[in-house]
N, C-alpha and C positions, 0 to 999 in steps of 0.2 A: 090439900091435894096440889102436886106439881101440874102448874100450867105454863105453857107461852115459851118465849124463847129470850134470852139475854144475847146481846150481840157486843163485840167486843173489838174495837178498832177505831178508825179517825170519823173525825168531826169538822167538814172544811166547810170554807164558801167556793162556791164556783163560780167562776167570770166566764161567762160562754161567747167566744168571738165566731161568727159563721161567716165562710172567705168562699168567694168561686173559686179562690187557686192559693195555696202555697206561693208568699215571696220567695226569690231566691237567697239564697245565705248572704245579709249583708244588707238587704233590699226593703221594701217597706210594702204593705198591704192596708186596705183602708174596709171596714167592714161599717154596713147600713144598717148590722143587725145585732145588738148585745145584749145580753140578759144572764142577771145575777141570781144564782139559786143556793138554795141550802145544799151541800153533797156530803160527800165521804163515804166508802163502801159500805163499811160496817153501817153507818148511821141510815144510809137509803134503805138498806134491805131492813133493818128495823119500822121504818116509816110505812117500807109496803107492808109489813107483816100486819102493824096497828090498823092502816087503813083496810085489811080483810078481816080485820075482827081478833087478832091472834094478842093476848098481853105479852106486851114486849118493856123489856130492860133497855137501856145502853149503858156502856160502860166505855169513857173517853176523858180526855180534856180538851177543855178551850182555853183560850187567853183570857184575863182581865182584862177584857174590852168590848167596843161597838157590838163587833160581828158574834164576839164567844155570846153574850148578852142576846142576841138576835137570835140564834143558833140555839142556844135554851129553850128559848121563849117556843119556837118555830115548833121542834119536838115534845112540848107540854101540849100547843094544840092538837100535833098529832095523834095525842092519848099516850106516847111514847113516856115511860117512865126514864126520870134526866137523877133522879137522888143518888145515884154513881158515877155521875158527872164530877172530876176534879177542873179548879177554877186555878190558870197558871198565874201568878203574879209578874211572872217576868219574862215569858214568852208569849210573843203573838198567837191566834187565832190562825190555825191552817189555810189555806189560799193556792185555790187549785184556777191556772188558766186554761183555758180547755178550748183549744179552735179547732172548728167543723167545719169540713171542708166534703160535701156531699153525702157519701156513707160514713166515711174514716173521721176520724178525732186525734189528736193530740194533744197530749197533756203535758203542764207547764206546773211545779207545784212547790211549794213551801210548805214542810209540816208543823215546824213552828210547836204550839203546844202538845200536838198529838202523842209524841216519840217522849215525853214524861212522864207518860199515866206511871203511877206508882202504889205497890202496891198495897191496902189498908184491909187491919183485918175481918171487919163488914165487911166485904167481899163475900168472905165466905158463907156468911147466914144467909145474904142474898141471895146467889145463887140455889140454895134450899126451895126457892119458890118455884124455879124454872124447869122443864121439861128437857131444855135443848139450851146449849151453850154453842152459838156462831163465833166465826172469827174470821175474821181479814185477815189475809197476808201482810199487809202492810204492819201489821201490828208485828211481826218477829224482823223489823228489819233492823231496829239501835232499840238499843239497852238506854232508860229503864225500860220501858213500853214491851221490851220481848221479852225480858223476865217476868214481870206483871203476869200479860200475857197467858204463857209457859206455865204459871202457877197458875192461873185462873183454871186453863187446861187441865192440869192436874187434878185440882180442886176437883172438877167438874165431874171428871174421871171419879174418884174417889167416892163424889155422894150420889153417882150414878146416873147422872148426864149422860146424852147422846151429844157428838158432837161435830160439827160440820165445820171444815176449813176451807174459804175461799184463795186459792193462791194466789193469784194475782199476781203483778208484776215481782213480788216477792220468787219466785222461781228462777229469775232470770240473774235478780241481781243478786241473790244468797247462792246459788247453784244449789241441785238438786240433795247433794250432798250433804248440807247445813240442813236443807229443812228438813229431811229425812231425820237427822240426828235431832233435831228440839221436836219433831211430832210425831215419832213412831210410837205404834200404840197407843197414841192421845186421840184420832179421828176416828168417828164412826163412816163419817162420808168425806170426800175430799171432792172440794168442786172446783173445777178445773178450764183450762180451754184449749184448741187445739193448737195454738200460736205458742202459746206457753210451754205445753207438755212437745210440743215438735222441736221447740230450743235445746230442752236440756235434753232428751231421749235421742231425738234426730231420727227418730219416725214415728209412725203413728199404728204399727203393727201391734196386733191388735196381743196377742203370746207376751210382747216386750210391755206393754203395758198392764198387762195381768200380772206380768213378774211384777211391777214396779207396786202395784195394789197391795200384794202380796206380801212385798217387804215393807211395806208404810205399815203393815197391819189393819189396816180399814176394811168396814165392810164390804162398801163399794165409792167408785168411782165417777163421778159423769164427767165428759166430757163435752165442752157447749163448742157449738159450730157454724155457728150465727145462721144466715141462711136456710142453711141444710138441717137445724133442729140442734140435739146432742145424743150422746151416745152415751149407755150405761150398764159398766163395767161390772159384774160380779167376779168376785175370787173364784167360783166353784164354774163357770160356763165359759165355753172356749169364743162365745163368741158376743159381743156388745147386743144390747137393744136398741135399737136404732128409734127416736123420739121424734117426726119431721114437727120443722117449725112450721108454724101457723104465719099463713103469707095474704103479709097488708105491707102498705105502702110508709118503706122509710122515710123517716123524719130527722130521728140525731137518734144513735147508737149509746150518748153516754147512758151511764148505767145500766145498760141493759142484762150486763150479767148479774147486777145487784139484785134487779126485778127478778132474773129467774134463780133465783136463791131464794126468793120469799116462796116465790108459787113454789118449790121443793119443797120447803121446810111448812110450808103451808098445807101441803098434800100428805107431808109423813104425820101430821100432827090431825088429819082428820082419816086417818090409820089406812090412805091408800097404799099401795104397792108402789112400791120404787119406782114400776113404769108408767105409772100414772099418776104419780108426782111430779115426774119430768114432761109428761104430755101439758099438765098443768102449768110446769113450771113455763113452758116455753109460750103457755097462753099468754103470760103473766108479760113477760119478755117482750114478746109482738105488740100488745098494749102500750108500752114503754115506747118501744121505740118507733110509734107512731105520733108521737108529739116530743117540745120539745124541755130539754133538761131532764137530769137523772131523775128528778120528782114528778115524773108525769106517772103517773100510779093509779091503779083502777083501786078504787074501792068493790066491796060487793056485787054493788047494783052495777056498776059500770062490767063489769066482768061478767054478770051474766044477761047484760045484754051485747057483751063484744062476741061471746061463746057461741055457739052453736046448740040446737036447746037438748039434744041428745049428747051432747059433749058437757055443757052444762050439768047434765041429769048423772051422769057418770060420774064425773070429778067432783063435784063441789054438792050435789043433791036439792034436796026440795025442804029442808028443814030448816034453811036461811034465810 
């Protein structure tokens, strides 16, 4: 029986610098507070999925080295299955800097081995075990990694996979154009944000984003909106459902839309409704980015004691 979810995308280290202020161009900034964590989209949101219980895949590369070595190891604790893990001999380990500056982050990055994953044909048996095929954007931005990819996609399409795409900065720097042409009718859900979908559309009308659903082929949509929760799109309803976020006191932002991709794909997999996979999702999220680094991630028990116990009782139930 298909269980869990494979996720498919980078594998980095994060150097986390936290500043009161941006230098200015040219200038120098001196930070009292550093900390180095495992990250990568694809890889975080696999990590939340394992730590609420969900069998989860990766599928990436790291370098022959230190961090690739660390980075294995990190995700075998996790429970995360690493045996589609490719080992680069000649490219480094991914290396994401990442300075917090209050709410906002900046990211600084080197993908190094990620952008080689290449594709091998175990893939495909693999994928046989899983329920749900994820993906980063990141993964469609250089060849090999977006052919890979793109096949895996197919694949996944083919033996009947559901399948969710994180856009990510990929939207910005392929234009909407490109990504529309390598993932039409490959997504069942496209996850999204408002920063992203407002660059390439240049609004957030709700009609121009139904078109755009429409012609991706996907089921649905959400749209995250940090703050204010996300919103979530159907092909067939003129109008979003609106998901409010759950309001606790920010810490650091990174990954936080990784986190609320687990609790989604977390919620479709314990057969709630779209809109309460996104109420979920955003529990998931608010957890997150109440401490720091993309791996601050609730397990079980921490999520239902962060929950609310009728909010608890709804989403996630009494049989956990």
């Amino acid at each position: 029986m298909r269980r869990g979810v494979v996720a498919v995308g980078d594998l980095n280290i994060d150097i986390l610098l936290y500043l009161p202020r941006y230098p200015e161009l040219g200038g120098e900034a001196l930070t009292e507070h550093l900390e180095v964590h495992p990250g990568g989209s694809a890889a975080n949101t696999a990590v939340a999925l394992a730590r609420l219980g969900v069998p989860t895949s990766f599928v990436g590369r790291v370098g022959k080295d230190f961090w690739g070595q660390y980075l294995l190891e990190d995700l075998r604790r996790e429970g995360v299955d690493v045996s589609c893990v490719q080992v680069d001999e000649v490219h480094g380990t991914g290396t994401m800097v990442i300075i917090v500056v209050g709410r906002e982050r900046t990211i600084l990055g080197y993908r190094g081995a990620n952008k080689y994953l290449t594709w091998e044909p175990h893939l495909s048996e693999h994928l046989q075990r899983f329920e749900i095929l994820h993906l980063s954007g990141y993964a469609l931005l250089e060849d090999p990694q977006r052919s890979t990819a793109l096949q895996l996609l197919r694949e996944a399409r083919r033996l009947g996979l559901q399948t969710s795409l994180d856009t990510g900065y990929v939207l910005s720097a392929l234009g909407l154009g490109k990504v529309l042409e390598y993932t039409r009718n490959l997504i069942t859900w496209v996850l999204t944000n408002e920063g992203e979908l407002r660059r390439v559309l240049g609004t957030l009308e709700p009609a121009t984003v139904l078109k755009l659903l429409e012609e991706w082929g996907a089921e649905a949509m959400v749209v995250k909106a940090g703050p204010r929760g996300a919103y979530l799109y159907y092909r067939d309803r003129t109008t979003p459902y609106h998901s409010p976020a759950v309001d606790v006191p920010v810490v650091d932002t990174t990954g936080a839309g990784d986190a609320f991709n687990a609790g989604f794909l977390y919620g479709v997999l314990r057969r709630l409704t779209l809109e309460e996979s996104c109420d979920l999702a955003n529990a998931v999220a608010a957890y997150k980015v109440s401490g720091r680094g993309a791996r601050y991630l609730p397990r079980l028990e921490d999520l239902r004691s962060f929950l609310r116990p009728e909010l608890w009782r709804k989403l996630v139930g009494q049989d956990l």
